[in-house]
VONUKE-597059 format. One record per atom (N, C-alpha, C): residue number from 1; atom name; x, y, z. Coordinates in nm, 2 decimals. Example, Ala and Ser with C-alpha at 12.3 -4.5 7.8 and 13.67 -1.06 7.14 Angstrom:
 seq atom      x      y      z
   1    N   1.32  -0.57   0.78
   1   CA   1.23  -0.45   0.78
   1    C   1.32  -0.33   0.78
   2    N   1.28  -0.22   0.71
   2   CA   1.37  -0.11   0.71
   2    C   1.29   0.00   0.79
***
This chain:
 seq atom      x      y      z
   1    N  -1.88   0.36  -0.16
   1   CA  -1.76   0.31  -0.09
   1    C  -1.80   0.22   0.02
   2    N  -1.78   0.09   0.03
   2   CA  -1.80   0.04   0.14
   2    C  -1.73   0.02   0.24
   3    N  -1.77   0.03   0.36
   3   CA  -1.72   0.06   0.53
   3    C  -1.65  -0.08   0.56
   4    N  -1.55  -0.05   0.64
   4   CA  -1.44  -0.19   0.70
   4    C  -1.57  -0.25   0.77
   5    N  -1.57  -0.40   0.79
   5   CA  -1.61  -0.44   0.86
   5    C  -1.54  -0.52   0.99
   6    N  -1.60  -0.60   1.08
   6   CA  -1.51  -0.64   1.19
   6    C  -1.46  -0.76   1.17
   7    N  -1.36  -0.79   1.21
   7   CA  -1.27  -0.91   1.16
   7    C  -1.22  -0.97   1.27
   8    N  -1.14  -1.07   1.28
   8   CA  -1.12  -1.15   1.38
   8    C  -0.95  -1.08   1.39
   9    N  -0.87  -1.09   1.47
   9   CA  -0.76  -1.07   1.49
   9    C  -0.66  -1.15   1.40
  10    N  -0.58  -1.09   1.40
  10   CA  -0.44  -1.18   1.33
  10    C  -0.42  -1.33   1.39
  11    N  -0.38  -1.40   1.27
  11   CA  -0.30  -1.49   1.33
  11    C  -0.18  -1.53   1.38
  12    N  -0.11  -1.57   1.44
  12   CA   0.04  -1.59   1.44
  12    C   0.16  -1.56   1.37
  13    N   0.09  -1.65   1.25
  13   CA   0.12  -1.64   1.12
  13    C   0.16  -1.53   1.10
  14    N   0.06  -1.44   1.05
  14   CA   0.07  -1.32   1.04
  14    C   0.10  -1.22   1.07
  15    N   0.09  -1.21   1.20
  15   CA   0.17  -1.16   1.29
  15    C   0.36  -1.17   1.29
  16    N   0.39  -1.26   1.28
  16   CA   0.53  -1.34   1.26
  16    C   0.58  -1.25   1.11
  17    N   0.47  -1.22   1.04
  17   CA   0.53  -1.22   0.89
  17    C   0.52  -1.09   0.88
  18    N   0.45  -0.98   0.98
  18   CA   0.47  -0.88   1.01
  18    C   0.61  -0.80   1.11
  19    N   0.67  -0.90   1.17
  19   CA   0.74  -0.86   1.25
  19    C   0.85  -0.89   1.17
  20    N   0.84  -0.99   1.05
  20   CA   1.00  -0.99   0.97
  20    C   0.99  -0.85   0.88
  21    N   0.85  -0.82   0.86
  21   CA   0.90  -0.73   0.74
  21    C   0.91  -0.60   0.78
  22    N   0.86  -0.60   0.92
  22   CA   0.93  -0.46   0.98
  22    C   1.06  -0.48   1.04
  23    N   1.08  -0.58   1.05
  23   CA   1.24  -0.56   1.10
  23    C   1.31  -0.52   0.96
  24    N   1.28  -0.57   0.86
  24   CA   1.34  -0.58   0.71
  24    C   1.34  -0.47   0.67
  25    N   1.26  -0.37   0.65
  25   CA   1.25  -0.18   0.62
  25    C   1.31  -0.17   0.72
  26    N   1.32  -0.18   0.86
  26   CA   1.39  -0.08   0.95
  26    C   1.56  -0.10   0.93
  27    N   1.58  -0.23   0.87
  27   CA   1.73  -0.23   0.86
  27    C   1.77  -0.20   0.74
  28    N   1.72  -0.24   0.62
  28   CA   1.73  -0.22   0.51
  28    C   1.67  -0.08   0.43
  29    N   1.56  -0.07   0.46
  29   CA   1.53   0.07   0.39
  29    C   1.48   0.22   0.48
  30    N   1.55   0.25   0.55
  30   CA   1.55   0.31   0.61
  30    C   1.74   0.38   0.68
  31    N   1.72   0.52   0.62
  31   CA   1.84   0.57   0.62
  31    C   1.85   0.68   0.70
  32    N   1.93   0.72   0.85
  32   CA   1.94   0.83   0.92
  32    C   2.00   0.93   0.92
  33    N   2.00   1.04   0.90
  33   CA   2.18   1.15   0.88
  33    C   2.21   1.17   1.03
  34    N   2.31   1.19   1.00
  34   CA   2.40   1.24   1.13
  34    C   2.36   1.33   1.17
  35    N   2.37   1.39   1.34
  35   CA   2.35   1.53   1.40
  35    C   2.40   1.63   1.30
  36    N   2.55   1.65   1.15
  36   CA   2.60   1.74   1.15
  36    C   2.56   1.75   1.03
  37    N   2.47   1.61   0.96
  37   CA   2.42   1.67   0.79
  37    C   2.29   1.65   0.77
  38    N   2.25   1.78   0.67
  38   CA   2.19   1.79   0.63
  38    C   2.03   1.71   0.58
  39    N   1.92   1.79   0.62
  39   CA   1.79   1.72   0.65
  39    C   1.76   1.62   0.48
  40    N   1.72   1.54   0.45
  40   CA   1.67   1.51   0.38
  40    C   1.58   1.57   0.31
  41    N   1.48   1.58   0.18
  41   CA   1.39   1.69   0.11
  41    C   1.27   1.59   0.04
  42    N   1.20   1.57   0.10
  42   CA   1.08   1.48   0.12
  42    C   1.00   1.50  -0.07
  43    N   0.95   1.42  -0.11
  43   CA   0.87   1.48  -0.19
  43    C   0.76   1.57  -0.18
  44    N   0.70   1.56  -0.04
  44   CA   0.60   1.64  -0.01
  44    C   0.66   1.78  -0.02
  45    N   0.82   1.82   0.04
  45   CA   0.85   1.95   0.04
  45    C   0.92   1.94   0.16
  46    N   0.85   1.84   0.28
  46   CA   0.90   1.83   0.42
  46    C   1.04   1.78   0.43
  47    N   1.08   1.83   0.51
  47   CA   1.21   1.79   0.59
  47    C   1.21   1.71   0.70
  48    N   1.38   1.60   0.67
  48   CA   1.34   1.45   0.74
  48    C   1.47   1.43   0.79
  49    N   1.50   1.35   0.96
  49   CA   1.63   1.31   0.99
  49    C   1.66   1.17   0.87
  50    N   1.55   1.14   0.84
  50   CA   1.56   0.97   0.78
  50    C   1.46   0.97   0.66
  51    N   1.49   0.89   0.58
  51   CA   1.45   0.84   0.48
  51    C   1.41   0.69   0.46
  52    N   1.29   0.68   0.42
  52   CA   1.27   0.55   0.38
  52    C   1.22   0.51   0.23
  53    N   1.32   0.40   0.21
  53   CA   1.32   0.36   0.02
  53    C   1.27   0.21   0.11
  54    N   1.09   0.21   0.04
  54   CA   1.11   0.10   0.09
  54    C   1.13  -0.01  -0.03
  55    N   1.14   0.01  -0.14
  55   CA   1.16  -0.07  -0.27
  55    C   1.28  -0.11  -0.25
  56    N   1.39  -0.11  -0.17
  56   CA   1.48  -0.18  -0.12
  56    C   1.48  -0.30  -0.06
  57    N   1.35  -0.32   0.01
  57   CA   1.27  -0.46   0.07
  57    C   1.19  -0.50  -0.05
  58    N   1.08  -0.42  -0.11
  58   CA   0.98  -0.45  -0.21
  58    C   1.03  -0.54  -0.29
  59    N   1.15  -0.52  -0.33
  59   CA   1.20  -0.56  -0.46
  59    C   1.31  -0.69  -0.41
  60    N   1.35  -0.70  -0.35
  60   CA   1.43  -0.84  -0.23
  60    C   1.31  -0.94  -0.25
  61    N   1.32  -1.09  -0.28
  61   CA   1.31  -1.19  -0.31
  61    C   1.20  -1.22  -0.16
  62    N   1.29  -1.20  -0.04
  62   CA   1.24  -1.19   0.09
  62    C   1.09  -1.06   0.12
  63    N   1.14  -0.99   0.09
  63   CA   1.05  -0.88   0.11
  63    C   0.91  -0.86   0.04
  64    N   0.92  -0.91  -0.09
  64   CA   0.86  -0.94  -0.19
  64    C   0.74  -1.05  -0.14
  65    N   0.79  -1.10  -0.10
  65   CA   0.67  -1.24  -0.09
  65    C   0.62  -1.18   0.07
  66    N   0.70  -1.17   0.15
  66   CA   0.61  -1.12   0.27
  66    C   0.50  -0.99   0.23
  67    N   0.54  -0.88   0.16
  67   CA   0.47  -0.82   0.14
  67    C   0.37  -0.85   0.08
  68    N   0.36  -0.95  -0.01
  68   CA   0.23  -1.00  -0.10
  68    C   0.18  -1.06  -0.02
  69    N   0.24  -1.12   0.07
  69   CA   0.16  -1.23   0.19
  69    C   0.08  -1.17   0.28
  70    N   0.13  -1.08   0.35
  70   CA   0.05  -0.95   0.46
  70    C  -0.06  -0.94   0.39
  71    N  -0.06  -0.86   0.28
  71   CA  -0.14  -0.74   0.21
  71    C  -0.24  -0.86   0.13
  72    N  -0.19  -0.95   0.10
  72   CA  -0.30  -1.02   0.04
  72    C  -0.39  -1.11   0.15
  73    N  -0.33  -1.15   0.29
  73   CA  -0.43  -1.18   0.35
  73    C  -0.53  -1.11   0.40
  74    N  -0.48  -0.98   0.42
  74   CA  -0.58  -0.86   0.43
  74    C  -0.67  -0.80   0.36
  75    N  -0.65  -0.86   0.22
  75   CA  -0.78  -0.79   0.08
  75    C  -0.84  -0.94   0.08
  76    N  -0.78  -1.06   0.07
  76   CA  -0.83  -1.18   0.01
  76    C  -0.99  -1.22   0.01
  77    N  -1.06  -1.22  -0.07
  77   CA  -1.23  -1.18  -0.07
  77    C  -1.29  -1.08  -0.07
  78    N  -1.18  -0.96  -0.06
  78   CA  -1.24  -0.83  -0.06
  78    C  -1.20  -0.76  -0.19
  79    N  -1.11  -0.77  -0.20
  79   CA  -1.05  -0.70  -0.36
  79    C  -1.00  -0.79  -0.45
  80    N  -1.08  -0.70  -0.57
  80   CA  -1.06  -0.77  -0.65
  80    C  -0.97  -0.71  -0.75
  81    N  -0.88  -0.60  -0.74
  81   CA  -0.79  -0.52  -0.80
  81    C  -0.71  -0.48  -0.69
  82    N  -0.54  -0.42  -0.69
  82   CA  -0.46  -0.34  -0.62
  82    C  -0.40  -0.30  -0.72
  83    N  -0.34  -0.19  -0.68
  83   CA  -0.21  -0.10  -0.68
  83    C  -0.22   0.07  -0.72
  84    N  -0.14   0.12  -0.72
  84   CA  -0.13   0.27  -0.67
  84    C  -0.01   0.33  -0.77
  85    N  -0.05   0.48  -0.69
  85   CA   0.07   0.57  -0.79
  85    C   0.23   0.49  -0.85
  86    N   0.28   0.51  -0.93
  86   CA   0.38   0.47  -0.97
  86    C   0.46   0.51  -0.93
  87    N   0.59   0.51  -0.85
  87   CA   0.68   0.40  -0.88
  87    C   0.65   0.26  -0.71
  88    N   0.66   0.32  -0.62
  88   CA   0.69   0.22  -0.52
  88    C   0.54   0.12  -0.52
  89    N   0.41   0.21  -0.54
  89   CA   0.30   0.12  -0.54
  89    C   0.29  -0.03  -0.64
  90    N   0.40   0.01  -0.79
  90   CA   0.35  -0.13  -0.87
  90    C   0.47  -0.24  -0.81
  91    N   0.55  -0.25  -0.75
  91   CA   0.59  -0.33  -0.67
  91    C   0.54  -0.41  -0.58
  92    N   0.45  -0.31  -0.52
  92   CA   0.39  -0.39  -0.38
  92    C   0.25  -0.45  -0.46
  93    N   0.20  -0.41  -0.58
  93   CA   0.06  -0.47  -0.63
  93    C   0.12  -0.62  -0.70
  94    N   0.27  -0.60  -0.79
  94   CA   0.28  -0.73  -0.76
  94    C   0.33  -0.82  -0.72
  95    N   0.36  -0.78  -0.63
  95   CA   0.37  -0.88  -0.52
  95    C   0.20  -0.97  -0.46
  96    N   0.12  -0.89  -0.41
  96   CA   0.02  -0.91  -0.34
  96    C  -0.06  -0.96  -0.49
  97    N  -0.04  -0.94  -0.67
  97   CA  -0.08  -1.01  -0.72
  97    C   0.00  -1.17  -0.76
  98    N   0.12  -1.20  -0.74
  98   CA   0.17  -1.31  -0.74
  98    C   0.15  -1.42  -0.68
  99    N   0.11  -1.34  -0.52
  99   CA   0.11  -1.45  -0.39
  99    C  -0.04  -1.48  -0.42
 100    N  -0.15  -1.38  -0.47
 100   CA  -0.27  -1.44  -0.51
 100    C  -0.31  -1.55  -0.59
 101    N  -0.23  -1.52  -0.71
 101   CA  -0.20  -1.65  -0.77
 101    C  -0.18  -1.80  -0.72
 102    N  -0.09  -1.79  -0.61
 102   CA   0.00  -1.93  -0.55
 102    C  -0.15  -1.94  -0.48
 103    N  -0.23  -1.87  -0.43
 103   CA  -0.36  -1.90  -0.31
 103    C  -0.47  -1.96  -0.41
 104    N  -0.47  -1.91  -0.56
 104   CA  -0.54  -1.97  -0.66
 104    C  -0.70  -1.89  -0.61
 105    N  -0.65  -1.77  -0.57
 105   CA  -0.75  -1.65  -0.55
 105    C  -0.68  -1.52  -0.60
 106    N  -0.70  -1.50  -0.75
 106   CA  -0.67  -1.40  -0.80
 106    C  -0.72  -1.25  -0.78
 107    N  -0.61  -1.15  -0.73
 107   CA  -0.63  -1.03  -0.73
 107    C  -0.52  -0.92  -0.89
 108    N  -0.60  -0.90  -0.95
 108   CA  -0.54  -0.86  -1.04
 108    C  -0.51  -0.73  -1.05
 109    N  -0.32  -0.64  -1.08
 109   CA  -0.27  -0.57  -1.02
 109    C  -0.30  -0.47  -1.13
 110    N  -0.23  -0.32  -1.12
 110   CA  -0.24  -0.19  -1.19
 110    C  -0.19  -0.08  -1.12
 111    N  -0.10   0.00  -1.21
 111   CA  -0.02   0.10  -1.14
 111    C  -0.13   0.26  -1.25
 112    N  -0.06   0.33  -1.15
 112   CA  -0.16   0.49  -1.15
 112    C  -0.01   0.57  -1.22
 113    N  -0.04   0.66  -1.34
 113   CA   0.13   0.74  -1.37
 113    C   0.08   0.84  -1.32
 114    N   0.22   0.92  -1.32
 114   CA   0.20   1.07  -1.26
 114    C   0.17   1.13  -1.36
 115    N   0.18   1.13  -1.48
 115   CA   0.12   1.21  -1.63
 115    C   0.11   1.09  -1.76
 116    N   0.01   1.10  -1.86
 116   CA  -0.01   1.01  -1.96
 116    C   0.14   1.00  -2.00
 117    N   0.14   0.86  -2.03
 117   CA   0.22   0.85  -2.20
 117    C   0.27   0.95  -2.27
 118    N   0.38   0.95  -2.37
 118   CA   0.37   1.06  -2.43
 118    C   0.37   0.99  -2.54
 119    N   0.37   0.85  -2.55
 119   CA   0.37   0.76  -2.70
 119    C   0.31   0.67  -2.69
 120    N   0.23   0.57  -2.75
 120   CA   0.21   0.45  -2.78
 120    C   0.03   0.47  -2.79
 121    N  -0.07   0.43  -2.64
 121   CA  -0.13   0.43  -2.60
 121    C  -0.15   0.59  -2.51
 122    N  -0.11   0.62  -2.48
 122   CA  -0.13   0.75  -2.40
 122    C  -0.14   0.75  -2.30
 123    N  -0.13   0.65  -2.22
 123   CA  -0.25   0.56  -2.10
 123    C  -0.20   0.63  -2.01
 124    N  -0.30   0.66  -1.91
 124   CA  -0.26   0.70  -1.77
 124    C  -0.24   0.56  -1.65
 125    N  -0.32   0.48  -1.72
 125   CA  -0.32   0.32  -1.60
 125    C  -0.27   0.22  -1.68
 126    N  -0.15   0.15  -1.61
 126   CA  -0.12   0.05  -1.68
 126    C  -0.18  -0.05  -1.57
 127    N  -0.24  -0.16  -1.67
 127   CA  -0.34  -0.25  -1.55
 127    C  -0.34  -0.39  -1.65
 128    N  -0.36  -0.51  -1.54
 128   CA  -0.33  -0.63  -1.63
 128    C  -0.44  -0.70  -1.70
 129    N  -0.48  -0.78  -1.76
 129   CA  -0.63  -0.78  -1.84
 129    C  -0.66  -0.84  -1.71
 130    N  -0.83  -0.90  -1.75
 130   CA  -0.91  -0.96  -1.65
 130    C  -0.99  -1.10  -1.73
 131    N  -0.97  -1.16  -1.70
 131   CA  -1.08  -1.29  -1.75
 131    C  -1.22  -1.23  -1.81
 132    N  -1.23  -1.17  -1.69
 132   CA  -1.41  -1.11  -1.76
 132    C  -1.41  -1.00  -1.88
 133    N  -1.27  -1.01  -1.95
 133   CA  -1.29  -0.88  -2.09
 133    C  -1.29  -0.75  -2.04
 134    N  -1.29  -0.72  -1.89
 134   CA  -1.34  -0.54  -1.86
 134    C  -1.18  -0.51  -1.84
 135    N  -1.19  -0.37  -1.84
 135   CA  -1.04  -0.33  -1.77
 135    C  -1.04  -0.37  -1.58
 136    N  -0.96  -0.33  -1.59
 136   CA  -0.95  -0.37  -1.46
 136    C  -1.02  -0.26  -1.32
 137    N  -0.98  -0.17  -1.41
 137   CA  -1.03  -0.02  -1.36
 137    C  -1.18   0.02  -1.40
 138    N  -1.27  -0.04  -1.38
 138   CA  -1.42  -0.03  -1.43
 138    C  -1.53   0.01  -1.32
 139    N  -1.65   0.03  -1.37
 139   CA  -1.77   0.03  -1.25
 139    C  -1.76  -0.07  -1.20
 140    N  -1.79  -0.07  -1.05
 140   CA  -1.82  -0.21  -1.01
 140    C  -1.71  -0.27  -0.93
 141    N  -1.56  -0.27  -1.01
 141   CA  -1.48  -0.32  -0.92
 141    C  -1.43  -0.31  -0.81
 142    N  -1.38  -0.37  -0.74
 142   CA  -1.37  -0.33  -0.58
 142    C  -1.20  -0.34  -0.59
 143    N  -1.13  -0.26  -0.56
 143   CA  -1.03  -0.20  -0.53
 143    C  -0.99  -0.16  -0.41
 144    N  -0.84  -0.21  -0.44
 144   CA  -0.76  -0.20  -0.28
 144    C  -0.65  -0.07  -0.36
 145    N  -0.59   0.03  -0.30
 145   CA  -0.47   0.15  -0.32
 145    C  -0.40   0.08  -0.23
 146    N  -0.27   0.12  -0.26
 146   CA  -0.15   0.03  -0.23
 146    C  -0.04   0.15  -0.21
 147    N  -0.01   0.14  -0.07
 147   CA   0.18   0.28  -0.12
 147    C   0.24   0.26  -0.03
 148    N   0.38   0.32  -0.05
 148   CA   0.50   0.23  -0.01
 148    C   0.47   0.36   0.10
 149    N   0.51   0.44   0.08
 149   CA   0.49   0.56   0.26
 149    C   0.40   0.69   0.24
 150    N   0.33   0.70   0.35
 150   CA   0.25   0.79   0.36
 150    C   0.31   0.91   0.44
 151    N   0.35   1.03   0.37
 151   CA   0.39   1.13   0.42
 151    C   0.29   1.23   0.48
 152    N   0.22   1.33   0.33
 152   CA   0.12   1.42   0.33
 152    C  -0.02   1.31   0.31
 153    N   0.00   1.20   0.22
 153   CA  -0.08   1.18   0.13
 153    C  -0.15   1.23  -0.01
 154    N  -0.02   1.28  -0.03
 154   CA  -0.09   1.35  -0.17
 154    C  -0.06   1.27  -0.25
 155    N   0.05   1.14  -0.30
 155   CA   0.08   1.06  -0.36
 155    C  -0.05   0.94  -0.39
 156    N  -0.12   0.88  -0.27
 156   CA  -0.22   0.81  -0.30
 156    C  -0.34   0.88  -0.32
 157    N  -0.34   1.00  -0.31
 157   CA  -0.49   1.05  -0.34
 157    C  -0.48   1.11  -0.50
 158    N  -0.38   1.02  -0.59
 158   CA  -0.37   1.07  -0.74
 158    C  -0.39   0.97  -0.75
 159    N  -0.37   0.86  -0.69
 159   CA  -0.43   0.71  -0.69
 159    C  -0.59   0.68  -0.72
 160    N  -0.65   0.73  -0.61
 160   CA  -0.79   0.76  -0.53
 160    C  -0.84   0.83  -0.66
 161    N  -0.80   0.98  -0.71
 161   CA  -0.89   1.01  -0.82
 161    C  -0.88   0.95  -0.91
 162    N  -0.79   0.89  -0.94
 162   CA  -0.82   0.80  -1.06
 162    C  -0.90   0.62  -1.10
 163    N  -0.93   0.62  -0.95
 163   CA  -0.97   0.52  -0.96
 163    C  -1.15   0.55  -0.95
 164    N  -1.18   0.66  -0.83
 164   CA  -1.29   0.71  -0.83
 164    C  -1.33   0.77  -0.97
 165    N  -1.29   0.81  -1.05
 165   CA  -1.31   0.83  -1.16
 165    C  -1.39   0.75  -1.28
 166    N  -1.33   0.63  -1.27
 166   CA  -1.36   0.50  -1.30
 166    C  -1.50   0.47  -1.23
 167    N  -1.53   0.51  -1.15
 167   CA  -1.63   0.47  -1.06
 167    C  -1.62   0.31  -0.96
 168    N  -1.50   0.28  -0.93
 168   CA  -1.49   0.17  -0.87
 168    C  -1.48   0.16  -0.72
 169    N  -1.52   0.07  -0.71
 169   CA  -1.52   0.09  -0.49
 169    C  -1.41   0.05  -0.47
 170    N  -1.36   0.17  -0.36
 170   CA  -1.25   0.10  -0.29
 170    C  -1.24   0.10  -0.13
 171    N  -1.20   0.00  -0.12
 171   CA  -1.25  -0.12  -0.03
 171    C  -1.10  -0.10   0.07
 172    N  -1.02  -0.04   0.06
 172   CA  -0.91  -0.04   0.13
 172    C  -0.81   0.07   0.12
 173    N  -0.71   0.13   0.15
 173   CA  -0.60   0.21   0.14
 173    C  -0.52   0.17   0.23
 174    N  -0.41   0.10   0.18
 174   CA  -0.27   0.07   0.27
 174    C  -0.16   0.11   0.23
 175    N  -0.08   0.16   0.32
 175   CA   0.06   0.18   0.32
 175    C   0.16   0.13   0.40
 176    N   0.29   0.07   0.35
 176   CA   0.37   0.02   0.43
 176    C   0.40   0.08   0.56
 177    N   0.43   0.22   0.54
 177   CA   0.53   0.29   0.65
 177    C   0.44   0.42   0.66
 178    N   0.39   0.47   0.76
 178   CA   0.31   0.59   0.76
 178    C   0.39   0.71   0.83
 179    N   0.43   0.77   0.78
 179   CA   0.56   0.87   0.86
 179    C   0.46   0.95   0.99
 180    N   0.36   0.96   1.00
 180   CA   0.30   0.98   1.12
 180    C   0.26   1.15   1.11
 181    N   0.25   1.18   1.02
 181   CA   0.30   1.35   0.95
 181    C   0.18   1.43   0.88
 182    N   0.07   1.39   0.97
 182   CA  -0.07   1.41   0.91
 182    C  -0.14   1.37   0.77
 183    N  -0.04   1.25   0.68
 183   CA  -0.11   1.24   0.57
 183    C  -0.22   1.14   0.64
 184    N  -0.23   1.02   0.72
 184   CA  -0.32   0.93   0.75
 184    C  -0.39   0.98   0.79
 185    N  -0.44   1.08   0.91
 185   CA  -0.52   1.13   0.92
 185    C  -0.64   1.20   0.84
 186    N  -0.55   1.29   0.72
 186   CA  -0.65   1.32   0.62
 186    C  -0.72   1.26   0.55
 187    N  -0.66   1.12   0.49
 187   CA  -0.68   1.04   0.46
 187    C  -0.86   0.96   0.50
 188    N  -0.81   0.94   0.66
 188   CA  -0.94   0.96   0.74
 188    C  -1.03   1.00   0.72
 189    N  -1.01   1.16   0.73
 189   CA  -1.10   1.27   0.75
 189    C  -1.24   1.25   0.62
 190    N  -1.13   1.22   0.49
 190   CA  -1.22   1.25   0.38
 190    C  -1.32   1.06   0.36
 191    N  -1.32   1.04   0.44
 191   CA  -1.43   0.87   0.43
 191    C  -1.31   0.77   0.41
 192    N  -1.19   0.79   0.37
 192   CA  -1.14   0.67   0.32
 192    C  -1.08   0.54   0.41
 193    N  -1.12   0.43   0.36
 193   CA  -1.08   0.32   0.49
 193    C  -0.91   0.28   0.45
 194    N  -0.84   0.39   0.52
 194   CA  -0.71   0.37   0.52
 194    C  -0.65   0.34   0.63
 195    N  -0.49   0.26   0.62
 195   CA  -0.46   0.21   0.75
 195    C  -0.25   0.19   0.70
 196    N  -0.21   0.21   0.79
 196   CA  -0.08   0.11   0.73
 196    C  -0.05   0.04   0.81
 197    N   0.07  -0.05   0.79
 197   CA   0.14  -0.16   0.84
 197    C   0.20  -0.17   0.96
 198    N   0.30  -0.02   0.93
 198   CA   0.39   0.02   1.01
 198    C   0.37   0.14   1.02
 199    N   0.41   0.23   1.11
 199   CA   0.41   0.35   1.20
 199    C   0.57   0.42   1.22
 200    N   0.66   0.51   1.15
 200   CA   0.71   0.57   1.20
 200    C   0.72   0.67   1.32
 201    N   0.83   0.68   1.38
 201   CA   0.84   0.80   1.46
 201    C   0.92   0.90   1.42
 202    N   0.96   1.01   1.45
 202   CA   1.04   1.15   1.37
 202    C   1.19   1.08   1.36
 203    N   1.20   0.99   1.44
 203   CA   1.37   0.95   1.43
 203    C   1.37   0.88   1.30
 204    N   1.26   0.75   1.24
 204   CA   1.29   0.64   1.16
 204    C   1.24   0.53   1.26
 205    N   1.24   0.58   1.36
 205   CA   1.20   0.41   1.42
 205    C   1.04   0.35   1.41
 206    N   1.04   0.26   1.28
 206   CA   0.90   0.12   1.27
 206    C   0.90   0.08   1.39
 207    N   0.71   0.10   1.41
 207   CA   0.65  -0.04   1.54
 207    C   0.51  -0.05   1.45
 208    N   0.46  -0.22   1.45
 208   CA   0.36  -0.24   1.41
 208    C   0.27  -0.17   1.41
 209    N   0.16  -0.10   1.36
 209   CA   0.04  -0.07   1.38
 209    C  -0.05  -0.13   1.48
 210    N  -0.09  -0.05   1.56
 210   CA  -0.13  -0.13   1.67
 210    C  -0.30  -0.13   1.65
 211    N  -0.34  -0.09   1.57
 211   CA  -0.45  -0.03   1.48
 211    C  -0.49  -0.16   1.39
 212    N  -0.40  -0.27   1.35
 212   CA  -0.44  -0.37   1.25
 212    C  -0.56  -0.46   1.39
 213    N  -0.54  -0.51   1.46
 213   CA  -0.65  -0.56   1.49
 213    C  -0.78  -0.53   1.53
 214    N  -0.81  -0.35   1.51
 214   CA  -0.91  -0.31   1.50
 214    C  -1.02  -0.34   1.41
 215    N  -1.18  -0.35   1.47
 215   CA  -1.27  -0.42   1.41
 215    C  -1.28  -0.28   1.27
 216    N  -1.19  -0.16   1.25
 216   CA  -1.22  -0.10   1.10
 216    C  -1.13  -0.14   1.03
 217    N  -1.02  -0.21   1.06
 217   CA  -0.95  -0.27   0.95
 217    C  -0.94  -0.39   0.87
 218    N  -0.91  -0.43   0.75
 218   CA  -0.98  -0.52   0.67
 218    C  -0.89  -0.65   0.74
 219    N  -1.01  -0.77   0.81
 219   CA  -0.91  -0.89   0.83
 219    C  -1.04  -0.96   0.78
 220    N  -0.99  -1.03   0.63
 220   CA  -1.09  -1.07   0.58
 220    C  -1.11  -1.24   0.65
 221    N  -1.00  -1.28   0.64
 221   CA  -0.94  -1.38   0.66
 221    C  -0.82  -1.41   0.75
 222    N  -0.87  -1.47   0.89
 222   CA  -0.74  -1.50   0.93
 222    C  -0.71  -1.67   0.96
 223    N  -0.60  -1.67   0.91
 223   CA  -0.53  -1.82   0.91
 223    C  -0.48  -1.86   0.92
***
C-alpha cells in the first residue's frame, strides 16, 4: 500500500469548488429533527439529531460535476480506478469518472455490492472495462475507495476487503462527510490513507477539512 506523499496546497480553484459543495450538502442534504422528535437510526445502529443523504447533491447536475472535480483533482496521476460500497459510492465514482474523461486523463469507475447477484453473472463488483483487457479490479492497480459518509466505517471497509482481495493498491480513502463518530479514526489506526472533505459536528454542521492541506493527503496536482 503506498504512503500519501507531500503535496503542494490547494488552489483557489479548488478551494472555491470546495466551499460550493459544502455549502451544497449542508443545505440540501442534510436533515435536522426537532428538540421534540425522535433521533434518527443510523445504519451503523447509532443514533443521530441529523441526517445526511448526500446523493441528494451527488446526483444534482451541480453537485455531480463539483464532486468529480474535487475528488478527481485529488487522485489525478495517482489512481487509476475509484469507487466503493454501493449505493452512495457508485455516484461519486461517476462522477470523478466523467470529469476524468473531459481532463482526457482517465480514471476508470466500479461499485462494491453488499451481497453477490442472485442472477446473471453473480458478480460481487460491478466495474467498467479497461483498454488494457484486465478487470479493473486486478493486481497491480492503484485504487482510490470513495463514500458518501463515514459513520463507524464499516461500510468502506467492505469496500477495502474487496478490493485488497484482488490484491490492488490503494492509494486513497475518501469520504464526503465524516460524521466525526470514530469511523476515520479507525480507519487510520489500521494503515489506511484516509481523509474526507468535510467534517461534521453532532448538530449537522459541515466545515472543510482542515486536514486537506496536509503533506498526508493526496494533492497530486494543484491547478
Amino acid at each position: 500500500m503506498s504512503q500519501p506523499r507531500p503535496q503542494e496546497t490547494a488552489s483557489p480553484a479548488i478551494d472555491e469548488r470546495l466551499r460550493k459543495l459544502c455549502a451544497l450538502i449542508q443545505a440540501e442534504s442534510i436533515t435536522k429533527k426537532a428538540s421534540w422528535e425522535p433521533d434518527f437510526v443510523l445504519v451503523s445502529g447509532a443514533h443521530s439529531r441529523y441526517y445526511c443523504d448526500t446523493k441528494k447533491v451527488t446526483l444534482s447536475p451541480e453537485g455531480a460535476q463539483l464532486t468529480g472535480e474535487i475528488i478527481f483533482s485529488l487522485l489525478d496521476g495517482e489512481a487509476q480506478a475509484v469507487g466503493g460500497l454501493i449505493l452512495g459510492a457508485a455516484f461519486i465514482a461517476t462522477a470523478v469518472a466523467l470529469v476524468s474523461s473531459q481532463h482526457d486523463r482517465p480514471i476508470y469507475a466500479f461499485t462494491v455490492r453488499d451481497e453477490p447477484k442472485k442472477h446473471g453473472t453473480k458478480e460481487v463488483v460491478a466495474q467498467s472495462y479497461h483498454p488494457d483487457g484486465r478487470e479493473i479490479l486486478c493486481s497491480g492497480r492503484r485504487v482510490a475507495i470513495v463514500d458518501d459518509v463515514v459513520t463507524k466505517g464499516g461500510s468502506i471497509l467492505k469496500a477495502v476487503k474487496e478490493v485488497e482481495e484482488r490484491q490492488c493498491e490503494i492509494v486513497a480513502l475518501i469520504a464526503l462527510v465524516d460524521r466525526q463518530e470514530g469511523g476515520g479514526e479507525a480507519l487510520l489506526q489500521r494503515g489506511l490513507p484516509y481523509f474526507s472533505l468535510f467534517n461534521a459536528d453532532s448538530d449537522g454542521n459541515l466545515t472543510i477539512n482542515a486536514d486537506l492541506g496536509s503533506p498526508r493527503i493526496h494533492r497530486v496536482h494543484s491547478k
